[in-house]
N, C-alpha and C positions, 0 to 999 in steps of 0.2 A: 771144292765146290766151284761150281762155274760162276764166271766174274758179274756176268751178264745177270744171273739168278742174284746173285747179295748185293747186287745195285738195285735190285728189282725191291730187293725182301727191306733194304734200307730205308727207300721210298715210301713202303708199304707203312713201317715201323712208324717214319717222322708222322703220314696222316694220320694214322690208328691211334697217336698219342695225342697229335689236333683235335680232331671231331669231337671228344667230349667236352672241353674248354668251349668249345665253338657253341656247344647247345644251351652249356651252363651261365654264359655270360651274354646277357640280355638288359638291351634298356623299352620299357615300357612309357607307352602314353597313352594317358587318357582323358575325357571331355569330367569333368564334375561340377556337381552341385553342392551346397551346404551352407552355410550359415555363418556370418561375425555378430561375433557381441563386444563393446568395448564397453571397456572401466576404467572407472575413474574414483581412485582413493577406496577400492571395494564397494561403488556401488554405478551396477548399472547405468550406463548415459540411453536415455529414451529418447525416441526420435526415429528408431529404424521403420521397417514398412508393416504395415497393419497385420498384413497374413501371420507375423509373430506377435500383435500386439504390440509395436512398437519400440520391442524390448533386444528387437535384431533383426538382422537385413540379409536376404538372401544372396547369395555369391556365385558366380559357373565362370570357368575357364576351362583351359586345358593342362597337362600335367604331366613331367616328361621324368621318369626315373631311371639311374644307372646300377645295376645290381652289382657291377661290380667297384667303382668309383663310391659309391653309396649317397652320389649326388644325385638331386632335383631340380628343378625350376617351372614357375608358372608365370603366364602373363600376363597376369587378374588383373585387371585396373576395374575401379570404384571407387564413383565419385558422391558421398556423404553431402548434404546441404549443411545452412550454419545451424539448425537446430541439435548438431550433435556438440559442435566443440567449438563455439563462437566464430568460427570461419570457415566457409565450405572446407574439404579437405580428399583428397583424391592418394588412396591408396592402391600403389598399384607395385609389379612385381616380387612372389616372392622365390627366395633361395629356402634348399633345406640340405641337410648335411646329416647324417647318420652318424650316431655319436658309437665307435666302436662298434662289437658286435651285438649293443644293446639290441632293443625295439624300438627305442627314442630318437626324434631326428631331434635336430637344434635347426635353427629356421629365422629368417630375417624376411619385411616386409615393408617397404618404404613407404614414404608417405609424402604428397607433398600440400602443404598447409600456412596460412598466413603471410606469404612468400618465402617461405622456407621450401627448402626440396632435398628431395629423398630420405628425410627424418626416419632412421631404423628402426624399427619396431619389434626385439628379442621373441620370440615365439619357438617353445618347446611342443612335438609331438609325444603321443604315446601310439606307436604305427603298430603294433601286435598284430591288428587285425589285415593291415594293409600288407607288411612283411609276411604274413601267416598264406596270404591270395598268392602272395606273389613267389615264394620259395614252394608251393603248394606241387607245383609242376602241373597243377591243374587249370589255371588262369590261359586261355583262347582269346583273340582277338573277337568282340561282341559279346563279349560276358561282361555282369553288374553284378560292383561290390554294392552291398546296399547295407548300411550298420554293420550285421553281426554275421550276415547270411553273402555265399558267394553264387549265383544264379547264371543261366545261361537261355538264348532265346532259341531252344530248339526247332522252334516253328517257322522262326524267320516272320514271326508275328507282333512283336514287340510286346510280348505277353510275361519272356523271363518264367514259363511254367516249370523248368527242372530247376532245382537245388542243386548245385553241385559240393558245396559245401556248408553244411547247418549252422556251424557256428565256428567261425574266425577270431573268438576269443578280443574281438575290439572294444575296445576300454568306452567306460561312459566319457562324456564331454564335462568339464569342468565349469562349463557354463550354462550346465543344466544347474548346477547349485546357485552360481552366481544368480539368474535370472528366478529361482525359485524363492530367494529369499528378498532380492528385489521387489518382487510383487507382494511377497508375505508385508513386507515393510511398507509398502504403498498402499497396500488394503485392495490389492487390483485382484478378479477374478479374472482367470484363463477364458476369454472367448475365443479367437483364432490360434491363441500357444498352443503346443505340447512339446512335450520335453522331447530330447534327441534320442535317450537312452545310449546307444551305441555310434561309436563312428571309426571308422579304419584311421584314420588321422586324427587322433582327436587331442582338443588341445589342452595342456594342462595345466595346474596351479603355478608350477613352476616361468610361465610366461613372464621374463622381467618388464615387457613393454619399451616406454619410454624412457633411459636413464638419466638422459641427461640435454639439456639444450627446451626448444621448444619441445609442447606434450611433453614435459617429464611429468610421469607418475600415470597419463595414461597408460594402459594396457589393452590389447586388441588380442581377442580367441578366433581362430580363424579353424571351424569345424569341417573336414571334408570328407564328402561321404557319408552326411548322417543319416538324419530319418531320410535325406535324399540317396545320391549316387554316385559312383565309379565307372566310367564306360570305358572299357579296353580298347584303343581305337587303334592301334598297333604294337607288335611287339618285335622287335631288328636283334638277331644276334651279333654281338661284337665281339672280335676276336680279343684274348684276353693276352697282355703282352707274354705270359709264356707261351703261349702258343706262336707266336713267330720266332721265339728263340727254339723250339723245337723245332720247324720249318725248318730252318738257317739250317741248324746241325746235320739235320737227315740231307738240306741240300750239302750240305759241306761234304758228308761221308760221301754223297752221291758222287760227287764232284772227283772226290779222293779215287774211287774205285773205276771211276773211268778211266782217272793218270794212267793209272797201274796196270791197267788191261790193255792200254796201247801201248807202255815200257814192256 
């Protein structure tokens, strides 16, 4: 065979064996909305903003995830008055880590409070519904995770009329209980509540909070994506490191078959 064609076919091999790593390894971001509740000893700290009845506080950042790292990060800052935990308190950045090839991330969220800073705050996901959008192959840039449903705005009307996917299988929020049995126990009737039901992120029982130092024993649920949203505001493929070791090889063969053709 001519040298010229298997340097050719070599080439061809190293990209043909790239491109699909290249489509499959994606880090997404997105703008959201949702909800904290914090606890203290199992029961609700009231004080959040009225729209919840007091009983939690609304949250929006932005949100950047690695599909194949299985890392995240946000740059939420919120700043809480003293009516929640005897000293204003400003939590802000969180990390999330995809625990294996569960659904669960593990997740850290700082806080800084009574001149303390950066106080950690353990925060477990249940992401079924978030991982479910995003392995979907179906998630576009201007698409809303919204709870349980994955939408898209085909009008360019900010209307989200097609469904793209019905149900994301996203887990209820564990602070739908927490705050339900709160009010049960306060004799408070729901005028602005309603519960979350669903959330792509939602947070769970499992949340250890605050271990140890200042706020031990608080806990903070940090729901995103509930009865609010998901906005897909970019999606970047990133090469996945085997993909450069196949580069390399197909250049090395390349490399090799030129020696040979001019010996």
């Amino acid at each position: 065979m001519n040298n010229g064609i298997l340097v050719r076919s070599a080439l061809l091999l190293a990209l043909s064996a790239a491109l699909p790593d290249l489509a499959n390894a994606d880090t997404y971001t997105f703008n959201f909305t949702g909800r904290m509740t914090i606890d203290l000893g199992g029961n609700v700290v009231t004080g959040g903003s009225a729209e919840f009845d007091s009983y939690q506080t609304p949250i929006s950042a932005s949100l950047t995830y690695d599909t194949v790292t299985g890392l995240g990060d946000s740059p939420l800052s919120i700043t809480l008055d003293n009516a929640f935990l005897g000293a204003s308190a400003t939590f802000h950045d969180i990390s999330i880590t995809r625990i294996g090839t569960t659904n669960l991330f593990n997740g850290a969220l700082l806080a800084d409070w009574n001149g303390s800073l950066n106080i950690p705050f353990q925060i477990q996901w249940d992401a079924t519904g978030f991982l479910n959008a995003v392995n979907s192959g179906a998630l576009a840039v201007g698409d809303k995770i919204s709870g349980d449903v994955l939408y898209r705005d085909v009008n360019n009307d900010h209307t989200y009329s097609q469904v793209v996917i019905a149900s994301l299988g996203s887990a209820t929020p564990y602070a739908d209980a927490l705050v339900a049995n709160a009010m049960a126990n306060n004799g408070d009737v729901p005028i602005n509540y309603t519960p979350q039901y669903y959330a792509p992120l939602a947070a769970t029982s499992a949340s250890a909070g605050v271990t140890s130092g200042g706020l031990q024993g608080v806990k903070v649920y940090l729901d995103i994506g509930s009865g609010n949203s998901l906005y897909v505001t970019s999606i970047t493929a990133v090469p996945e490191p085997e993909t450069y070791a196949m580069l390399l090889a197909g250049l090395g063969l390349v490399g090799m078959m030129a020696r040979r053709r001019k010996s």
